[in-house]
N, CA, C and O atoms as a CHARMM CRD file, in Angstrom:
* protein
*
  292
    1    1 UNK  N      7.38400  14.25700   9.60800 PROA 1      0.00000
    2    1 UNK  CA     6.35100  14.98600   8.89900 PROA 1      0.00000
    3    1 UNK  C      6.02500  14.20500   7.61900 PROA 1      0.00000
    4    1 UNK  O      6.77500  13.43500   7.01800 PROA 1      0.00000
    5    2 UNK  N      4.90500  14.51200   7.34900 PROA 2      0.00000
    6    2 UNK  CA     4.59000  13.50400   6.34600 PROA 2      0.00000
    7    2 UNK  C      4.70900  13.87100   4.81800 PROA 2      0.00000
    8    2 UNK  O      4.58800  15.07400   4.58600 PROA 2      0.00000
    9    3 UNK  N      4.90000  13.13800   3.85700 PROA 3      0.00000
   10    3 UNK  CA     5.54000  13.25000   2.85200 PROA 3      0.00000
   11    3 UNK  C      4.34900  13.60000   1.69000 PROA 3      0.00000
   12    3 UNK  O      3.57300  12.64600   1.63700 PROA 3      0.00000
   13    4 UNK  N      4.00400  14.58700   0.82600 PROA 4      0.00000
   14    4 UNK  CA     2.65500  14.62200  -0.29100 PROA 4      0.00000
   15    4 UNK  C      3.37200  14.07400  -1.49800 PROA 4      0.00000
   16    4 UNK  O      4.59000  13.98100  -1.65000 PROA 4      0.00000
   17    5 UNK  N      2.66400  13.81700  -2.11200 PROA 5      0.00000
   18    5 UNK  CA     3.22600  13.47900  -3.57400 PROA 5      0.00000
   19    5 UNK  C      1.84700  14.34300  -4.32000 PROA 5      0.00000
   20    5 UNK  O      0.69600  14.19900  -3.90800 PROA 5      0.00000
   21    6 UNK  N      2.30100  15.43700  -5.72200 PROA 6      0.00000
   22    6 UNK  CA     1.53600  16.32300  -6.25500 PROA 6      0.00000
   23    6 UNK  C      1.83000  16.05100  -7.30100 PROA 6      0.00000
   24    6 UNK  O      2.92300  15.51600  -7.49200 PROA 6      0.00000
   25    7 UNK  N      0.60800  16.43300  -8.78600 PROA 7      0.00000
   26    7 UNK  CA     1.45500  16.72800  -9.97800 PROA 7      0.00000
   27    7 UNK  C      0.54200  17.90500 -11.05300 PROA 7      0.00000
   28    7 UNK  O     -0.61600  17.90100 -11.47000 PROA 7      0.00000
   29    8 UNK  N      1.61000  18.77800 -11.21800 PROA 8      0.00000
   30    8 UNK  CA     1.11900  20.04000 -11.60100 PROA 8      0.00000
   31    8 UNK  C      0.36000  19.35300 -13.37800 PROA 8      0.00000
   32    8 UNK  O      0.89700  18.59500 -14.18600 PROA 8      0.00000
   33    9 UNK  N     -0.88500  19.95200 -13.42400 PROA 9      0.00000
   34    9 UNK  CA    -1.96900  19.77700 -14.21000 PROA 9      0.00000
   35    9 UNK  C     -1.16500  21.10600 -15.84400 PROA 9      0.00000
   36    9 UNK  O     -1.70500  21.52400 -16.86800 PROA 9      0.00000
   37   10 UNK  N     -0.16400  21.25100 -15.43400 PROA 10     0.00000
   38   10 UNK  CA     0.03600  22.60600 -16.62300 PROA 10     0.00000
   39   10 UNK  C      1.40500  22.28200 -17.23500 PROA 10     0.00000
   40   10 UNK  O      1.89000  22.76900 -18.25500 PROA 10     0.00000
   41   11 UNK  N      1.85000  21.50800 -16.54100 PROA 11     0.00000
   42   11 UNK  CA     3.47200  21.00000 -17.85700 PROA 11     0.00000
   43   11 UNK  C      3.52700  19.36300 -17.36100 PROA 11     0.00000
   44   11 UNK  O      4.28100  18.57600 -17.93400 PROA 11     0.00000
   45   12 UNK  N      2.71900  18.97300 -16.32800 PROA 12     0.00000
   46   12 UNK  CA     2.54500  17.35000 -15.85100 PROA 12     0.00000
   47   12 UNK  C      3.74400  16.79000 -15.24800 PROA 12     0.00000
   48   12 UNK  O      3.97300  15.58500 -15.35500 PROA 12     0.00000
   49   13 UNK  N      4.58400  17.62900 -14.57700 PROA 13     0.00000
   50   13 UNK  CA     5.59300  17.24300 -13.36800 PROA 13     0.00000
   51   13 UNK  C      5.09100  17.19500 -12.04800 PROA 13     0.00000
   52   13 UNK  O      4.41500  18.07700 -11.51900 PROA 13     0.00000
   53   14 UNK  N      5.51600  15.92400 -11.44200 PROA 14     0.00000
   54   14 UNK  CA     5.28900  15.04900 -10.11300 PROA 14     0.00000
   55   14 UNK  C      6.21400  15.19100  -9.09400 PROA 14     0.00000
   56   14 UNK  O      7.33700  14.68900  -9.13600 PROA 14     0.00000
   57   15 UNK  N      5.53100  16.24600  -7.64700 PROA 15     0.00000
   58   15 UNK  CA     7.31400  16.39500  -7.17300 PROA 15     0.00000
   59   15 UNK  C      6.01100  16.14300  -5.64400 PROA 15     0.00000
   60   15 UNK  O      4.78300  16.23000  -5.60700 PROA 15     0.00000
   61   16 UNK  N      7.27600  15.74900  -4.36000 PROA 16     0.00000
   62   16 UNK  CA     6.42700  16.07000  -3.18600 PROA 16     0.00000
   63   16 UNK  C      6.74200  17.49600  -2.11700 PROA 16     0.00000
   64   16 UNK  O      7.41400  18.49700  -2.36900 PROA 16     0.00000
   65   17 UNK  N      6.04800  17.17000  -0.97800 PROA 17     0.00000
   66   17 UNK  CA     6.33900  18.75500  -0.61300 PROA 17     0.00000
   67   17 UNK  C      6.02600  17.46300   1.12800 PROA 17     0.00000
   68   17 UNK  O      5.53000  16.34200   1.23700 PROA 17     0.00000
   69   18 UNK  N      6.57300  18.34200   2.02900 PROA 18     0.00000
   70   18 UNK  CA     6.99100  17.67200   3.49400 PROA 18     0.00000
   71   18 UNK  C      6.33900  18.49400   4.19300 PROA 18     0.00000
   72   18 UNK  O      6.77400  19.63600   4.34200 PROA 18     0.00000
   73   19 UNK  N      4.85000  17.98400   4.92000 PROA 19     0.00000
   74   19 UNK  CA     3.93600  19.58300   5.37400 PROA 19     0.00000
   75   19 UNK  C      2.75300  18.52100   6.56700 PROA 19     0.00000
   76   19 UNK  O      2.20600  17.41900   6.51900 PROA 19     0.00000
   77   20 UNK  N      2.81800  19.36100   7.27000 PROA 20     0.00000
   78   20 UNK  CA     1.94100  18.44400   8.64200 PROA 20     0.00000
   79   20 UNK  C      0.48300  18.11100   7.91100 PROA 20     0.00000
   80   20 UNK  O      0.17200  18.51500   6.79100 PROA 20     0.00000
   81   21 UNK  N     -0.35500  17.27900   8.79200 PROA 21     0.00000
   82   21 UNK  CA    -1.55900  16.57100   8.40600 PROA 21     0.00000
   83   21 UNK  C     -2.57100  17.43500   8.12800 PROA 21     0.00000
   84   21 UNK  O     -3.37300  17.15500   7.23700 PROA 21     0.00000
   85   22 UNK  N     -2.66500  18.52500   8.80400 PROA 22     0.00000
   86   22 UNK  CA    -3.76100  19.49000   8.97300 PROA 22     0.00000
   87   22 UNK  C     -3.03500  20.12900   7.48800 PROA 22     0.00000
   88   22 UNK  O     -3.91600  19.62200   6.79300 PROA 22     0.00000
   89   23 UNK  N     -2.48100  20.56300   6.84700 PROA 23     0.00000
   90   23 UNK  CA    -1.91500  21.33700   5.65100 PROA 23     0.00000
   91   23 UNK  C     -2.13700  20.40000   4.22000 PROA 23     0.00000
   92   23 UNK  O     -1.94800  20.81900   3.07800 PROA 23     0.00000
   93   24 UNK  N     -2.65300  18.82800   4.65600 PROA 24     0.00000
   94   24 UNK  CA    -2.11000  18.34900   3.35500 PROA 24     0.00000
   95   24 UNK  C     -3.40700  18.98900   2.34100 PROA 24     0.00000
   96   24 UNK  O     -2.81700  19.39800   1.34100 PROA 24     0.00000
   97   25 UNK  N     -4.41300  19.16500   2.22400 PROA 25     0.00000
   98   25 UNK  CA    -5.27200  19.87100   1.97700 PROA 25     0.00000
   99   25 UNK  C     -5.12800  20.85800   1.64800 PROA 25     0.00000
  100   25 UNK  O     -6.20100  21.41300   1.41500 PROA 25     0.00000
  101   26 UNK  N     -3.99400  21.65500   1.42300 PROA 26     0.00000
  102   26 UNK  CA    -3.91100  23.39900   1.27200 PROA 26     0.00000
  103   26 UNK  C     -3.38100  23.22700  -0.38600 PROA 26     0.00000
  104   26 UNK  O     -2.81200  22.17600  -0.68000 PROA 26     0.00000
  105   27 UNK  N     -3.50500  23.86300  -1.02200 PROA 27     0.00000
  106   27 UNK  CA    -3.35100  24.02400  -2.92400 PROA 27     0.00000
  107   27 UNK  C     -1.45300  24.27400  -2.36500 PROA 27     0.00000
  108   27 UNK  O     -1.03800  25.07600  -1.52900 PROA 27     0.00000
  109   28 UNK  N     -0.76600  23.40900  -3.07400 PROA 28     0.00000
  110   28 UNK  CA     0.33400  23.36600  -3.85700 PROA 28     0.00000
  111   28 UNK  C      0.82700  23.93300  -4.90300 PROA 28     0.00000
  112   28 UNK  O      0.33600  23.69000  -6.00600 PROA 28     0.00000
  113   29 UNK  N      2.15900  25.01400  -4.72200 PROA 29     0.00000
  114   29 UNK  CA     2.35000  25.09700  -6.25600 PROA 29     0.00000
  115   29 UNK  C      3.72900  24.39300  -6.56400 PROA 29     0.00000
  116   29 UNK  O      4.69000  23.98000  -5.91500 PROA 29     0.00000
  117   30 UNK  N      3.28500  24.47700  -8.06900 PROA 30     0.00000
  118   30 UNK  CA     4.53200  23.20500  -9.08100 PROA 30     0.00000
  119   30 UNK  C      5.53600  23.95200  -8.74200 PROA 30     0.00000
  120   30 UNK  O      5.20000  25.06100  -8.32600 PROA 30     0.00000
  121   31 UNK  N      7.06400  23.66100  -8.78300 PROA 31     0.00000
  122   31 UNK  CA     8.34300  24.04100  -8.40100 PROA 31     0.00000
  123   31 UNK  C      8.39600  24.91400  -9.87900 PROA 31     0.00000
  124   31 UNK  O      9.20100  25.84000  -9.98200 PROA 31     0.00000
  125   32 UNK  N      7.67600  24.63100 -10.77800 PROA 32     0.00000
  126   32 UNK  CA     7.91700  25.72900 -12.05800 PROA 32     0.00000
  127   32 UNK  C      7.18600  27.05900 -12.13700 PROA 32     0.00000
  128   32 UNK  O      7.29100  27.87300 -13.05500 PROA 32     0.00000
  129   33 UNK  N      6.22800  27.19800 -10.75600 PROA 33     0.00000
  130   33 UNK  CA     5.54900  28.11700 -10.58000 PROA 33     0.00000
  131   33 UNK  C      4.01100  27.90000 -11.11000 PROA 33     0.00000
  132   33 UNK  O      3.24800  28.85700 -11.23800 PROA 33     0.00000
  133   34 UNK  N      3.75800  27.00400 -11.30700 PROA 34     0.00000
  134   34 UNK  CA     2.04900  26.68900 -12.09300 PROA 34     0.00000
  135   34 UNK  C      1.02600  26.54200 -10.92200 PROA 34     0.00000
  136   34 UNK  O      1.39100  25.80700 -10.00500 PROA 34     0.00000
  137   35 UNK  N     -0.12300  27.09300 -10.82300 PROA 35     0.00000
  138   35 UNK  CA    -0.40100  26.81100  -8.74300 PROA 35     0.00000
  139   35 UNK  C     -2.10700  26.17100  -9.96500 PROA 35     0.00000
  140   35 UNK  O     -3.15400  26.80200  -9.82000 PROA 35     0.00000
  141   36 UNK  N     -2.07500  25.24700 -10.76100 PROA 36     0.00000
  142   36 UNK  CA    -2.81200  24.19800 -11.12000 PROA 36     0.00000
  143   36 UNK  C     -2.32300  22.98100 -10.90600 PROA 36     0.00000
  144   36 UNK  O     -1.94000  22.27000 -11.83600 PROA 36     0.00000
  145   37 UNK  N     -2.26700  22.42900  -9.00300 PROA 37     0.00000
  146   37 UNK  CA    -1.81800  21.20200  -9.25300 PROA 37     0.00000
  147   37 UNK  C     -3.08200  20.08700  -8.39300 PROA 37     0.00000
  148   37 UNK  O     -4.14600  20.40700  -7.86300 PROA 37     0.00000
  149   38 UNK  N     -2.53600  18.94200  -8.51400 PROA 38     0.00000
  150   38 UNK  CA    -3.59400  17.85700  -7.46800 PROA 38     0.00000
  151   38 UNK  C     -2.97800  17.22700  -6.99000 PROA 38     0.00000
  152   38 UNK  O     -1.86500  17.02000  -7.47300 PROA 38     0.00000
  153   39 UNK  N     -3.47100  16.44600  -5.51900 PROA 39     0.00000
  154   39 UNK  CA    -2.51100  15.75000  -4.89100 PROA 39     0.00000
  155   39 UNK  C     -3.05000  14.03500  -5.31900 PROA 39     0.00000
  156   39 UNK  O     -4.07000  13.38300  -5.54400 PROA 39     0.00000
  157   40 UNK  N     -1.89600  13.93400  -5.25200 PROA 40     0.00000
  158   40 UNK  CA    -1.82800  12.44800  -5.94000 PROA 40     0.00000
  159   40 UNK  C     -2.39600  11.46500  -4.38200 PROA 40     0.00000
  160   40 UNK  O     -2.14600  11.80300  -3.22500 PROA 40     0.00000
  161   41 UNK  N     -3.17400  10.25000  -4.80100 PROA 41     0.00000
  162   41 UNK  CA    -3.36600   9.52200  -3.87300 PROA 41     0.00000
  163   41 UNK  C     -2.17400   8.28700  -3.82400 PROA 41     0.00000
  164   41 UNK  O     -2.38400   7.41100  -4.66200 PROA 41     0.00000
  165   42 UNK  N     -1.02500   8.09200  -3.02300 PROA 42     0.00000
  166   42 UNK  CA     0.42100   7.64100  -2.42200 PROA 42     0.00000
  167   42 UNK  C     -0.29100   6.22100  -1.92900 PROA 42     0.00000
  168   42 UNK  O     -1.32500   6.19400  -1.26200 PROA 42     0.00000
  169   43 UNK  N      0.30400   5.26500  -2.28900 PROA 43     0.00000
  170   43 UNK  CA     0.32500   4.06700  -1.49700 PROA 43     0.00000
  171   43 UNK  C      1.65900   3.82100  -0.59700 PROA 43     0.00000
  172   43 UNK  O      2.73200   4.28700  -0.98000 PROA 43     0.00000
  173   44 UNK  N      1.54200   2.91800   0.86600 PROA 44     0.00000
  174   44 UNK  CA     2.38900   2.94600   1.87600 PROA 44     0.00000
  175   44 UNK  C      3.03600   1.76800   1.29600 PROA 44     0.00000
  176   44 UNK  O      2.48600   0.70900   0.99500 PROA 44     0.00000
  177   45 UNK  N      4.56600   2.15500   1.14700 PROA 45     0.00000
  178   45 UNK  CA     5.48200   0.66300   1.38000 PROA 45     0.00000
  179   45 UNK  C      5.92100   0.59200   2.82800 PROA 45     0.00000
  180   45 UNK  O      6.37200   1.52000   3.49800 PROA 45     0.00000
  181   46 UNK  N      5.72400  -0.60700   3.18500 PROA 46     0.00000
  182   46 UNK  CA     6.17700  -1.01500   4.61600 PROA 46     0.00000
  183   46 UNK  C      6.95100  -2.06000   4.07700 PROA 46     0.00000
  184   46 UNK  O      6.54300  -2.85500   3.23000 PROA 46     0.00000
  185   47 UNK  N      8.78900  -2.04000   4.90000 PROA 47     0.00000
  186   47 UNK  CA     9.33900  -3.26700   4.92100 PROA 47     0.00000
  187   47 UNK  C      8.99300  -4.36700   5.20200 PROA 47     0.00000
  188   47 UNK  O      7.77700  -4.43400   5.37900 PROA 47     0.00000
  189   48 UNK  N      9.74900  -5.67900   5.38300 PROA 48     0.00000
  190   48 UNK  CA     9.89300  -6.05000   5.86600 PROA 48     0.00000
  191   48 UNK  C      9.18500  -7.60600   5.24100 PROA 48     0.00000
  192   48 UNK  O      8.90200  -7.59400   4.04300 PROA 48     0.00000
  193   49 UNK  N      8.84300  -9.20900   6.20700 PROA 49     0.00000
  194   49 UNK  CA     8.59300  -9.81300   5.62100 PROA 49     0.00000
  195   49 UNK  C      7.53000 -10.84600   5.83300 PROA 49     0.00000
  196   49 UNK  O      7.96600 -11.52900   6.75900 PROA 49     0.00000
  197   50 UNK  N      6.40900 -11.30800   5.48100 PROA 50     0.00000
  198   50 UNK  CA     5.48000 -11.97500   6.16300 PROA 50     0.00000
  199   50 UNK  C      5.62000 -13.81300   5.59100 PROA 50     0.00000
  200   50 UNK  O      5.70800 -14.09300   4.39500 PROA 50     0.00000
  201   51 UNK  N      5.61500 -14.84900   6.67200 PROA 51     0.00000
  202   51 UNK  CA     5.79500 -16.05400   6.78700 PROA 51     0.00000
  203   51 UNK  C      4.97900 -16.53000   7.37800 PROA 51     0.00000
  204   51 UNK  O      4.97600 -16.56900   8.60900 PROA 51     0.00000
  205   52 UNK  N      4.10600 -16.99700   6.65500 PROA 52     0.00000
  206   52 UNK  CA     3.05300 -18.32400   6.84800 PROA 52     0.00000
  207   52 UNK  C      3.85000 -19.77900   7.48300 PROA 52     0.00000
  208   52 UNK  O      5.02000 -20.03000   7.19600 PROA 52     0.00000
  209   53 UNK  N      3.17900 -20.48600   8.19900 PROA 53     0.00000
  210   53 UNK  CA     3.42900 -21.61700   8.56800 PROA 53     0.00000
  211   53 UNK  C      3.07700 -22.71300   7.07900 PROA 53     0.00000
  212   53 UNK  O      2.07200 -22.65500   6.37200 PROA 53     0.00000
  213   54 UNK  N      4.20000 -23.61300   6.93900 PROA 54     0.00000
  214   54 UNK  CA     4.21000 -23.94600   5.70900 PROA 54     0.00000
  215   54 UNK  C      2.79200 -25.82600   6.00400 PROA 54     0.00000
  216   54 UNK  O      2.83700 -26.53400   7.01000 PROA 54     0.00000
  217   55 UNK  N      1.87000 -26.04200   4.86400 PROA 55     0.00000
  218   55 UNK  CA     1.30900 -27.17000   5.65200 PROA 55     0.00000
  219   55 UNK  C      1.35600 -28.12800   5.64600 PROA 55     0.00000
  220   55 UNK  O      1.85400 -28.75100   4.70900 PROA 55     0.00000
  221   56 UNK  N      0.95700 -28.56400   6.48000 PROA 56     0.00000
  222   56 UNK  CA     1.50600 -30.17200   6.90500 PROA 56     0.00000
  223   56 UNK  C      1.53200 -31.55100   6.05000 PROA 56     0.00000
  224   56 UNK  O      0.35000 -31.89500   6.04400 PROA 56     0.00000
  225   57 UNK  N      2.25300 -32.48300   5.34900 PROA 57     0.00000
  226   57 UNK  CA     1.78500 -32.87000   4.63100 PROA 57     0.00000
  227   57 UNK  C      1.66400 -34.64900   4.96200 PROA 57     0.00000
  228   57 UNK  O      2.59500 -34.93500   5.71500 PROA 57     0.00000
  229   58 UNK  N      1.06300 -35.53200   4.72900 PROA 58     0.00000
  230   58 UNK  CA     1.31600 -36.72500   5.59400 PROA 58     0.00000
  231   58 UNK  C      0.12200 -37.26900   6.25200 PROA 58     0.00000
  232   58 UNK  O     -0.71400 -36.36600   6.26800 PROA 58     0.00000
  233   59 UNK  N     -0.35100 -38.35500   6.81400 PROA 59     0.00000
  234   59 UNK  CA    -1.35200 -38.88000   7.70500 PROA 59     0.00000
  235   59 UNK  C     -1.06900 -37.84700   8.69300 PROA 59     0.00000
  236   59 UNK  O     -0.48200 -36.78100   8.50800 PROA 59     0.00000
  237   60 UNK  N     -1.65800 -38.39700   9.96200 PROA 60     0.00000
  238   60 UNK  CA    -1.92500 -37.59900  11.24300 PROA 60     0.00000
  239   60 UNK  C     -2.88600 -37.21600  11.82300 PROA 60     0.00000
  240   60 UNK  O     -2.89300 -36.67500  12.92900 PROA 60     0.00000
  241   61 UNK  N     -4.11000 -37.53700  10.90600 PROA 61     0.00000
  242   61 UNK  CA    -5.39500 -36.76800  11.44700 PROA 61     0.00000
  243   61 UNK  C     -5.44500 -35.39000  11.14700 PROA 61     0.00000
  244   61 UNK  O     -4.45600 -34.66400  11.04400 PROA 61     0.00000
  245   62 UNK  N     -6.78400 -35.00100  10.99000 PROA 62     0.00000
  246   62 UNK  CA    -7.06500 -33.64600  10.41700 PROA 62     0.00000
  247   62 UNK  C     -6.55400 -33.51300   8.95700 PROA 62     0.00000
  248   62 UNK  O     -5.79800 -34.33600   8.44000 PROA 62     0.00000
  249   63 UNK  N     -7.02300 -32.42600   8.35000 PROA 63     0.00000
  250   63 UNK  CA    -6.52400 -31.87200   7.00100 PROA 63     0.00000
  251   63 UNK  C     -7.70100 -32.50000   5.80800 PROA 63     0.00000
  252   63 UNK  O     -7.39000 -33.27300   4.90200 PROA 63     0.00000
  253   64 UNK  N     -8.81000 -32.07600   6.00600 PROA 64     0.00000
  254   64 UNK  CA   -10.22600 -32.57100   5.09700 PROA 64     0.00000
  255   64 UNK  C    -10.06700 -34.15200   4.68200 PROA 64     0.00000
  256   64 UNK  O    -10.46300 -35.02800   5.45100 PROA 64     0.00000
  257   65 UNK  N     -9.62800 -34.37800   3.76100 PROA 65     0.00000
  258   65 UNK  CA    -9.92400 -36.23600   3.12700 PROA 65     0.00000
  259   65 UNK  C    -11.51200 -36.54500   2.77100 PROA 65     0.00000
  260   65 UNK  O    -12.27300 -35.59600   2.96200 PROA 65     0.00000
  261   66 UNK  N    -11.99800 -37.58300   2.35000 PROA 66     0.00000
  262   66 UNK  CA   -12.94400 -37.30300   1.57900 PROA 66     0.00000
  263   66 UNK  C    -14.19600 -38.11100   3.30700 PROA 66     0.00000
  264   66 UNK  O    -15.24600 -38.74900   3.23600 PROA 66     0.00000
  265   67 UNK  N    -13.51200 -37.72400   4.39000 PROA 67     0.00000
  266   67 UNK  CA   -14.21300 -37.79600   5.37300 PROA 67     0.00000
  267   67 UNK  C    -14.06900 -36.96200   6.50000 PROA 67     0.00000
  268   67 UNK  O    -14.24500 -37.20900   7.69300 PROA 67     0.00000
  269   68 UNK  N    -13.70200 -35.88200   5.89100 PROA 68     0.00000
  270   68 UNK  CA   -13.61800 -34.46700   6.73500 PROA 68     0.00000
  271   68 UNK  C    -12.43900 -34.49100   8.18000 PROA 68     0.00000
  272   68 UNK  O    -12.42200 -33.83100   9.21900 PROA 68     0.00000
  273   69 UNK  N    -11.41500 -35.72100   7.57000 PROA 69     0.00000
  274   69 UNK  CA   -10.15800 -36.07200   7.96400 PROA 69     0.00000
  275   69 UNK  C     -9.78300 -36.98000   9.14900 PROA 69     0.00000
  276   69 UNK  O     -8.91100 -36.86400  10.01000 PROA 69     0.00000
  277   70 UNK  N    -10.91800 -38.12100   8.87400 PROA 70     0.00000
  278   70 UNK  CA   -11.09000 -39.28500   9.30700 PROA 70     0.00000
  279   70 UNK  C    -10.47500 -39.94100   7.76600 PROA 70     0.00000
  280   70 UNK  O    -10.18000 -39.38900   6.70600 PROA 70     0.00000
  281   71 UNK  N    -10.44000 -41.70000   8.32400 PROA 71     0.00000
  282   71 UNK  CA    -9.64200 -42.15300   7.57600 PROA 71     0.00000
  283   71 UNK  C    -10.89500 -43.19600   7.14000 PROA 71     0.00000
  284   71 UNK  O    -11.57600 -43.93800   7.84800 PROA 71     0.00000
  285   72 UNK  N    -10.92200 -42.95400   5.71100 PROA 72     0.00000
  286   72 UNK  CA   -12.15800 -44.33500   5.29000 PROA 72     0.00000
  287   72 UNK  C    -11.89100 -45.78700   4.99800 PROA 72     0.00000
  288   72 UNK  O    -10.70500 -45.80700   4.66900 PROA 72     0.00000
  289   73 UNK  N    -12.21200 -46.61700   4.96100 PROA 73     0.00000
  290   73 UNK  CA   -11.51700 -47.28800   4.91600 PROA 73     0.00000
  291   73 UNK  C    -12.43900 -48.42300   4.61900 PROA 73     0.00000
  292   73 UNK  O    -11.99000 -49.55900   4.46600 PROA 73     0.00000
């Protein structure tokens, strides 16, 4: 179930509440009892790790040069 993050507009405490998709939309009240709150817009952390191929460095052909990676000469 998915997780809200809220923060009551009347003493400015930030708490979440665990409530299906169709509900996230329904008014929240603060755990101090204040039912003036808004739901905060949450950014996703996703683990994990992304690796580029590192580039090539050296003759070989290809890779621009000032002849679009032909060799001038």
């Amino acid at each position: 179930m998915p997780r809200y993050e809220y923060r009551c507009r009347t003493c400015g405490d930030t708490f979440e509440l665990s409530r299906p998709m169709a509900e996230s939309a329904a008014p929240a009240d603060c755990p101090a009892g204040h039912d003036d709150t808004v739901k905060l817009l949450s950014t996703v952390a996703v683990g994990g790790t992304v690796s580029a191929p590192a580039p090539k460095v050296g003759g070989g052909g290809g890779g621009g040069g000032c002849c679009g990676g032909g060799c001038c000469g």
